[in-house]
DRENDRENLUM-438221 format. One record per residue: x, y, z of N, C-alpha, C in turn. Coordinates in steps of 0.001 Angstrom, whole numbers, padded with zeros to 6 digits, always signed. Example, Ala and Ser with C-alpha at 12.3 -4.5 7.8 and 13.67 -1.06 7.14 Angstrom:
+013190-005690+007800+012300-004500+007800+013200-003300+007800/+012850-002250+007080+013670-001060+007140+012900+000030+007870/
This chain:
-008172-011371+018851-009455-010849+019314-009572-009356+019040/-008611-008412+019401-008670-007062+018413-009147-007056+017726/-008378-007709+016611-008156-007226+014860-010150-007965+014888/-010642-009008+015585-011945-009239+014964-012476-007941+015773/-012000-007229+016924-013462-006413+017302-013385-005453+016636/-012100-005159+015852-012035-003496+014961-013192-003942+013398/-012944-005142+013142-013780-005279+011954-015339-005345+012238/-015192-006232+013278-017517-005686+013989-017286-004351+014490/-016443-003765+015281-016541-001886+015304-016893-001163+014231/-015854-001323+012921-015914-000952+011447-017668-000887+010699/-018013-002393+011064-019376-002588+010431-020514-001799+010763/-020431-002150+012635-021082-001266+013459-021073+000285+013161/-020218+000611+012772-020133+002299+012423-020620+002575+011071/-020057+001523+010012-020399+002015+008606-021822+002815+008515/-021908+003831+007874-023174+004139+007205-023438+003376+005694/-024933+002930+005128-025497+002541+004296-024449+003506+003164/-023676+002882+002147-023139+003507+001061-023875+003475-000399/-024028+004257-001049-024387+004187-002503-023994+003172-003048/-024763+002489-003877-023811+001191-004609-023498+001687-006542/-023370+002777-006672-023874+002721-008442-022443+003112-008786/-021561+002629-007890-020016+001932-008735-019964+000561-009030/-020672+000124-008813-020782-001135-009200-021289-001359-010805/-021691-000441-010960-022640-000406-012671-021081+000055-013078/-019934+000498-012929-018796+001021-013376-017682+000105-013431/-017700-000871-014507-016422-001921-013765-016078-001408-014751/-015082+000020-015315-013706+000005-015370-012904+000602-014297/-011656-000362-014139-010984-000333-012635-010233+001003-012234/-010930+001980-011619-010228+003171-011759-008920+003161-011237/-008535+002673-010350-006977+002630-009584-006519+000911-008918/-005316+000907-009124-005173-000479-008833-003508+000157-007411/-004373-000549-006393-003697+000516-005077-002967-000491-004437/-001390-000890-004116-001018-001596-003842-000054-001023-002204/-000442-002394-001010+000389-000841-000258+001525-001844+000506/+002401-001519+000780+004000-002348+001390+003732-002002+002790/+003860-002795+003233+004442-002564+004846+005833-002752+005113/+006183-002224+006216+007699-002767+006183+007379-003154+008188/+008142-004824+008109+007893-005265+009348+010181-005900+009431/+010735-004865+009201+012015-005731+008688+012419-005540+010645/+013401-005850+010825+014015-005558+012726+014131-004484+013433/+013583-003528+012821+013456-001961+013821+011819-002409+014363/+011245-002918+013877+009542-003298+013972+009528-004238+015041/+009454-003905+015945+009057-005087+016913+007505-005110+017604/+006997-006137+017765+005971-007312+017915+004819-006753+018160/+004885-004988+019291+004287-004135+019405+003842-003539+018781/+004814-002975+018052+004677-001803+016460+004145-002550+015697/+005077-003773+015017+003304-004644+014274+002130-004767+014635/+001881-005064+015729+000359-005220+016128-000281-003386+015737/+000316-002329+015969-000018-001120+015533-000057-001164+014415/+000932-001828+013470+000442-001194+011957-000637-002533+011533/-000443-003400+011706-002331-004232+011233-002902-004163+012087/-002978-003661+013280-004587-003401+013617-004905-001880+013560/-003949-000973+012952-004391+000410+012349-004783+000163+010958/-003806-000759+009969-004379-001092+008807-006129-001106+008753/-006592-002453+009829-008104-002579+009364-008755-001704+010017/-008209-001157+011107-009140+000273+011509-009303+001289+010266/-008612+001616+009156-008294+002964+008533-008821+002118+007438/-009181+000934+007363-009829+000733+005982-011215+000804+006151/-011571+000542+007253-012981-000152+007668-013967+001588+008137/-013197+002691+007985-013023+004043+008888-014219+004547+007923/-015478+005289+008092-016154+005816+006885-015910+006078+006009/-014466+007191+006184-013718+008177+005046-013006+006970+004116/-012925+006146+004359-012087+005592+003571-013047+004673+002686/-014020+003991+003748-014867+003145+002741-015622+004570+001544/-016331+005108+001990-016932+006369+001162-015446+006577-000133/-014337+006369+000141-013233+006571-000950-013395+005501-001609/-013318+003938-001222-013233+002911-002106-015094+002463-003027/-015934+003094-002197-017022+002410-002627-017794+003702-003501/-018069+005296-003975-018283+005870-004052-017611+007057-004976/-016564+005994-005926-015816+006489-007364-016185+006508-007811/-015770+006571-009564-016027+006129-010857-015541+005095-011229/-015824+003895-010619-015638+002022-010886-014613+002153-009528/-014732+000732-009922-014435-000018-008699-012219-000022-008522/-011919-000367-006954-010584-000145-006848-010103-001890-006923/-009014-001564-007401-007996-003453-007446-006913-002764-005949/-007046-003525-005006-006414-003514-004307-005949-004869-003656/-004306-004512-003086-003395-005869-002478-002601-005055-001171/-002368-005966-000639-000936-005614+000766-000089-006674+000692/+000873-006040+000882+002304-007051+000963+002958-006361+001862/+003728-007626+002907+004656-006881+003685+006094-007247+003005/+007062-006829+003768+008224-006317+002891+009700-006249+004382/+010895-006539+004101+011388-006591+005052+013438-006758+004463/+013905-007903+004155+014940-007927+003956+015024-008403+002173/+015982-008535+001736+016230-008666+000081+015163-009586-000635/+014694-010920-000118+014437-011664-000584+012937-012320+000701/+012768-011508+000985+011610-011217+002506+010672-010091+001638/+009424-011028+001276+008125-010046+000573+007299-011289+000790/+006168-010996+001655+005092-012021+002009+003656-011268+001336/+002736-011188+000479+001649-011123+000305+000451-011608+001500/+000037-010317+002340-001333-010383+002745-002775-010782+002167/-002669-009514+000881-004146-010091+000214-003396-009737-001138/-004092-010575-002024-003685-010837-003417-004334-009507-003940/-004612-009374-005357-005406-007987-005883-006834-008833-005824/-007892-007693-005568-008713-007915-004999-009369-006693-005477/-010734-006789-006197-011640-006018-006640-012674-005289-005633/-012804-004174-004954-013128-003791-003943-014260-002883-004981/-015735-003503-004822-016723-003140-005589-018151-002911-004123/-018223-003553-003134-018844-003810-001823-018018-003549-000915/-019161-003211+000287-018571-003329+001711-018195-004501+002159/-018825-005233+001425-018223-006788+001275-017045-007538+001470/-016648-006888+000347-015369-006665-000555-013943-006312+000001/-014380-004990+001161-013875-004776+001533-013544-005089+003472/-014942-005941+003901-014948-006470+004894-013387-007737+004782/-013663-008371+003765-013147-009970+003316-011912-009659+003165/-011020-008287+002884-009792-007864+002908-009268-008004+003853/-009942-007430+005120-009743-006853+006392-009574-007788+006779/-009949-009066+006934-010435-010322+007504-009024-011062+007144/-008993-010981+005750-007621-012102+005711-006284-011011+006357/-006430-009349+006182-004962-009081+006813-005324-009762+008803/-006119-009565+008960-006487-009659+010062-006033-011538+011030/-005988-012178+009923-005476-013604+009713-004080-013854+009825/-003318-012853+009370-002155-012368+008897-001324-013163+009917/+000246-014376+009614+001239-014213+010841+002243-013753+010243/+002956-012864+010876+004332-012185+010118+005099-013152+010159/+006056-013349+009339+006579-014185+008421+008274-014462+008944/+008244-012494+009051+010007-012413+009304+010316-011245+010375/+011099-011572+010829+011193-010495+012158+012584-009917+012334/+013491-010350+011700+014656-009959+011982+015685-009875+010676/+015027-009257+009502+015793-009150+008187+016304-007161+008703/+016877-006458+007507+016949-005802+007296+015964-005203+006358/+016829-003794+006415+015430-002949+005341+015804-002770+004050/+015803-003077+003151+015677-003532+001607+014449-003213+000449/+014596-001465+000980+013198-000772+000075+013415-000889-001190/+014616-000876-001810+014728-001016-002940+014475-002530-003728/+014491-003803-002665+013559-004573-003223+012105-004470-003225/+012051-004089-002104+010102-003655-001695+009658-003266-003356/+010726-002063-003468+009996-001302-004820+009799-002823-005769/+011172-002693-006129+011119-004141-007373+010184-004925-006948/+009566-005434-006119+008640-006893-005882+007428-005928-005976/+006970-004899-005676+006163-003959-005974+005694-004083-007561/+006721-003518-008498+006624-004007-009929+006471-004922-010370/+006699-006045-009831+006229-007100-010658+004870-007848-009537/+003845-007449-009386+002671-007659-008389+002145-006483-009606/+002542-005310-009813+001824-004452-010867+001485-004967-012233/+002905-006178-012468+002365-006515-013707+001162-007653-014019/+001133-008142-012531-000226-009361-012156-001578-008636-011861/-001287-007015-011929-003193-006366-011537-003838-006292-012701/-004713-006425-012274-006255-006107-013084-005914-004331-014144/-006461-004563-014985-006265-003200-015833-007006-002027-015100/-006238-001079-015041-006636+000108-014471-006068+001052-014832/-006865+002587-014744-006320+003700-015110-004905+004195-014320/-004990+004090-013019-004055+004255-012255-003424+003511-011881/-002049+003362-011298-001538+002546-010645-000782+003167-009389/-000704+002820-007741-000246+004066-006803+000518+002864-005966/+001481+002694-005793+001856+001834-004443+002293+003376-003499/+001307+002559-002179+001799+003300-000995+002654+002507-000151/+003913+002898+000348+004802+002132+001027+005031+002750+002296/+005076+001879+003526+005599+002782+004708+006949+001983+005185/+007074+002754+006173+008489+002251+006129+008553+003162+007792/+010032+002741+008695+010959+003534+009772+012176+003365+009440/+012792+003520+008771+014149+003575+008042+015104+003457+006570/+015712+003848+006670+016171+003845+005309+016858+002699+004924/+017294+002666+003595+017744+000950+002770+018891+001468+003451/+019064-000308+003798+020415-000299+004290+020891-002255+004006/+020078-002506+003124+020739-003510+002696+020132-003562+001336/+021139-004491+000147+021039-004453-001669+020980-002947-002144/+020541-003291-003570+019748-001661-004124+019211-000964-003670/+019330+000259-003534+018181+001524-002858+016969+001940-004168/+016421+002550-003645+014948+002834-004900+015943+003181-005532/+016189+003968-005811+016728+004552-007342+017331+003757-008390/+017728+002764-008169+018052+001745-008996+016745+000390-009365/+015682+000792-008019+014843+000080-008540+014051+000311-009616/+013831+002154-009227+013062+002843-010522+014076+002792-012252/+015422+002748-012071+015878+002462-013112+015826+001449-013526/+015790+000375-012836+015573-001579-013642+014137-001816-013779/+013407-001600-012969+011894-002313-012893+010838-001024-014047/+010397-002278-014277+009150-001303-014804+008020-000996-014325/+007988+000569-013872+007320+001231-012727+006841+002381-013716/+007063+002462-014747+006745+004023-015900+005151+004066-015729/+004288+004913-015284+002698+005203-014914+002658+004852-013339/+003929+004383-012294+002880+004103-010731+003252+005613-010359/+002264+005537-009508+003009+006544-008599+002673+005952-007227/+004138+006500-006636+004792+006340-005473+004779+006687-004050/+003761+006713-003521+003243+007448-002093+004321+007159-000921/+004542+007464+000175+004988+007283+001555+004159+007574+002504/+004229+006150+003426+004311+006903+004846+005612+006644+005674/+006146+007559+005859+007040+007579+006546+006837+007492+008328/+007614+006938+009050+007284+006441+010484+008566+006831+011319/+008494+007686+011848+009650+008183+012819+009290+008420+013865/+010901+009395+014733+010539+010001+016450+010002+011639+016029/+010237+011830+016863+010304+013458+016839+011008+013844+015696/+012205+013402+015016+013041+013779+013954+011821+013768+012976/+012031+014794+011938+011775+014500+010046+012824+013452+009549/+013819+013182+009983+014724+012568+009108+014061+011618+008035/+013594+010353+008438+012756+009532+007633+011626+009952+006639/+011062+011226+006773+010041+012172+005765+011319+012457+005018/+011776+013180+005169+012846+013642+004430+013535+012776+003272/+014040+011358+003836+014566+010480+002841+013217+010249+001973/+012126+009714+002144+010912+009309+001864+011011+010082+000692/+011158+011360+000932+011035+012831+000264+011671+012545-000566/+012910+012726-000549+014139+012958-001800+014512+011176-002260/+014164+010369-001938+014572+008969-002210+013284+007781-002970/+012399+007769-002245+011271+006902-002335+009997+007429-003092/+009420+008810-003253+008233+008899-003798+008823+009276-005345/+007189+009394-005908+007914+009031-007180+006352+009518-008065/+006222+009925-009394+005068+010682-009721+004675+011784-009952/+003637+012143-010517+002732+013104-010534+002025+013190-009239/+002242+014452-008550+001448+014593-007189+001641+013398-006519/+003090+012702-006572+003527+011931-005210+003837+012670-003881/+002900+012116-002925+003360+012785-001030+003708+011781-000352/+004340+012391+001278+004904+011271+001737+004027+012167+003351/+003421+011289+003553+002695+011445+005179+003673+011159+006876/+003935+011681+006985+004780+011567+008227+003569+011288+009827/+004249+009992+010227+003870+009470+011763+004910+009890+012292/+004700+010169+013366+005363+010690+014433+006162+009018+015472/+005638+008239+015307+005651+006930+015885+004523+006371+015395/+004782+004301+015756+003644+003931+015310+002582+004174+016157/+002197+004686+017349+001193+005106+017834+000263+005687+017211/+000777+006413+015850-000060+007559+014754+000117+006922+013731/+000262+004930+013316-000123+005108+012548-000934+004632+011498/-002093+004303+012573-003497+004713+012336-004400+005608+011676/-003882+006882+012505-004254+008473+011997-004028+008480+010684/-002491+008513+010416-001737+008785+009620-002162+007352+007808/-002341+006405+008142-002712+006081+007091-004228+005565+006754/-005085+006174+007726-006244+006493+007122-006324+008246+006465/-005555+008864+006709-005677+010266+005704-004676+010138+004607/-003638+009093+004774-003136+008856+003536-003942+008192+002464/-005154+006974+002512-005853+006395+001761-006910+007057+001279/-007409+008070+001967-008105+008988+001782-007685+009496+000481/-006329+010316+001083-006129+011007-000263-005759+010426-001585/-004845+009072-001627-005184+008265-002661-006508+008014-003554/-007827+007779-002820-008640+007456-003063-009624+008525-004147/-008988+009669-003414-009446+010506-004383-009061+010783-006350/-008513+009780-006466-008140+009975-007503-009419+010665-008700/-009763+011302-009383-010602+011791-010649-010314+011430-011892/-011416+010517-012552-010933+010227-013866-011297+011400-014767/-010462+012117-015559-010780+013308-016525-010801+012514-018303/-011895+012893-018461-012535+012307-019916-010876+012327-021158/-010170+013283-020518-008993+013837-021663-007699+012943-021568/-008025+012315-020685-007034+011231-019896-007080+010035-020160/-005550+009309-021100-005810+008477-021717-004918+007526-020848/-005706+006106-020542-004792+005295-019537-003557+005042-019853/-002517+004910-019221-001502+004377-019946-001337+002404-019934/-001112+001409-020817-001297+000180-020156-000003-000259-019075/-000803-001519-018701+000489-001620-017246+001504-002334-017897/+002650-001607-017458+003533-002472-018129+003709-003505-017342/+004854-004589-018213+005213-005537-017771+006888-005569-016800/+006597-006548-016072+007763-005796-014970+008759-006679-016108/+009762-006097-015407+011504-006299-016376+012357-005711-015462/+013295-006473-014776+014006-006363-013917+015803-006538-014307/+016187-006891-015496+017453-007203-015652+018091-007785-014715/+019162-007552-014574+020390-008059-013482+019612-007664-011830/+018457-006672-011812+018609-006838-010205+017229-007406-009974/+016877-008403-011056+015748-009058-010363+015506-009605-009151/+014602-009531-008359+015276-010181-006490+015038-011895-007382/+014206-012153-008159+013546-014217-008413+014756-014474-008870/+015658-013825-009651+016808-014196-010015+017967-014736-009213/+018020-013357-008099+019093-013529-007439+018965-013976-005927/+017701-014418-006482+017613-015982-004956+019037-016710-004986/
C-alpha cells in the first residue's frame, strides 16, 4: 500500500512536461542501476531502498531529467546480492513518457526480494552488470549506478571484474550507504567507480536513501550530447574464466 500511494503522490505532484523528446529517438543514455539487498539489508532497509527508489523517480527533478533531453533514456534495475544472486526488477525499458516512467515504478513496486541472506559479491554485481549492457538498446552513453553498505567480501572484487568483462565506454557511479563513518564512500571511491566524471554519493544510513538517490539520478541525467562526440558501440560482454553463467 506505500509503494502504490508514493506512485498516486508522484502523479499528483508531477507538473505537465514538454513532450518534444519524443521526436528524438536516438537513445541518449542507457542507465542501469544495482541494488544491493545481500544480509547486512534487512526487511526495513529494503522497504527504504524501493520505496525511496519510486519516490526519487517519480520526484519532478528527476522526471524533468528523464523526459526533457535530447532523446529518450533505456533504463533497467537489478538487484544484486551473493555470487550467483542477480534478480532483474525491470528489464531495459525506453523511458520516452510519464507513462513510461509511471509503468517502471509500478513493476519495481511489484517487486518480492528474492534473497535475503547471501553475501556481498560486487564484483559479480559488476560482471552481471556487463552482460545486461550487452542486451541494451543502442545508446550514446552507458552509466550503471550501483549502491551498496559494504564491501566484496565474497568471489572477485571489481577490479577483476573491470579486467574480464566488457565494460570499455560504462561509466560507473556509487551510492554508497553507511553510519556516521566515510569508510564505505571511500572504498566506493578507490574500488568501484569507474569513468569519465565517475562520483560516488554518500547516505549516511538508509533513512537518506531517498535524498541521496534522487540527486544522484539527477546528476546522471544530466548527461549533454556534444555534436563532436562520437558514440562508442556497446560492446559485447566477454567474461572468460570469471563468467558468474559459467561458474554456476
Amino acid at each position: 500500500m506505500i509503494r502504490a500511494g508514493l506512485i498516486a503522490l508522484g502523479l499528483s505532484l508531477a507538473t505537465p512536461l514538454p513532450l518534444h523528446a519524443q521526436a528524438e529517438e536516438q537513445c541518449r543514455l542507457a542507465l542501469l542501476l544495482g541494488m544491493d539487498v545481500s544480509a547486512s539489508v534487512d526487511e526495513a532497509e529494503y522497504s527504504l531502498q524501493i520505496n525511496g527508489l519510486i519516490s526519487a523517480l517519480l520526484s519532478p527533478e528527476v522526471q524533468n531529467g528523464f523526459l526533457n533531453g535530447p532523446g529518450p533514456v533505456a533504463f533497467a534495475v537489478y538487484e544484486w546480492s551473493g555470487r550467483f544472486q542477480q534478480d532483474m526488477l525491470v528489464n531495459w525499458t525506453m523511458i520516452r513518457t510519464q507513462e513510461d516512467l509511471v509503468n517502471v515504478t509500478e513493476q519495481i513496486a511489484r517487486a518480492t526480494r528474492q534473497h535475503a541472506d547471501f553475501p556481498t559479491a560486487l564484483g559479480y554485481a559488476i560482471g552481471f552488470a556487463a552482460e545486461r549492457f550487452a542486451e541494451a538498446p543502442p545508446c550514446l552513453f552507458q552509466t550503471l549506478d550501483i549502491s551498496g553498505d559494504g564491501q566484496n567480501n565474497d568471489g572477485f572484487p571489481p577490479e577483476a571484474a573491470y579486467e574480464h568483462f566488457a565494460l570499455n565506454g560504462v561509466t560507473v557511479n556509487g551510492l554508497a550507504i553507511g553510519g556516521a563513518s566515510r569508510e564505505i564512500e571511500l572504498y566506493y571511491e578507490s574500488e568501484v567507480i569507474r569513468g569519465p566524471g565517475a562520483f560516488v554519493e554518500h547516505a549516511l544510513n538508509h533513512d537518506h536513501f531517498e535524498e541521496v538517490m534522487r540527486r544522484k539520478l539527477e546528476r546522471e541525467l544530466r548527461v549533454m550530447i556534444l555534436g563532436s562526440l562520437e558514440p562508442e558501440p556497446s560492446p559485447a560482454s566477454s567474461a572468460r574464466n570469471l563468467n558468474p553463467a559459467e561458474n554456476r
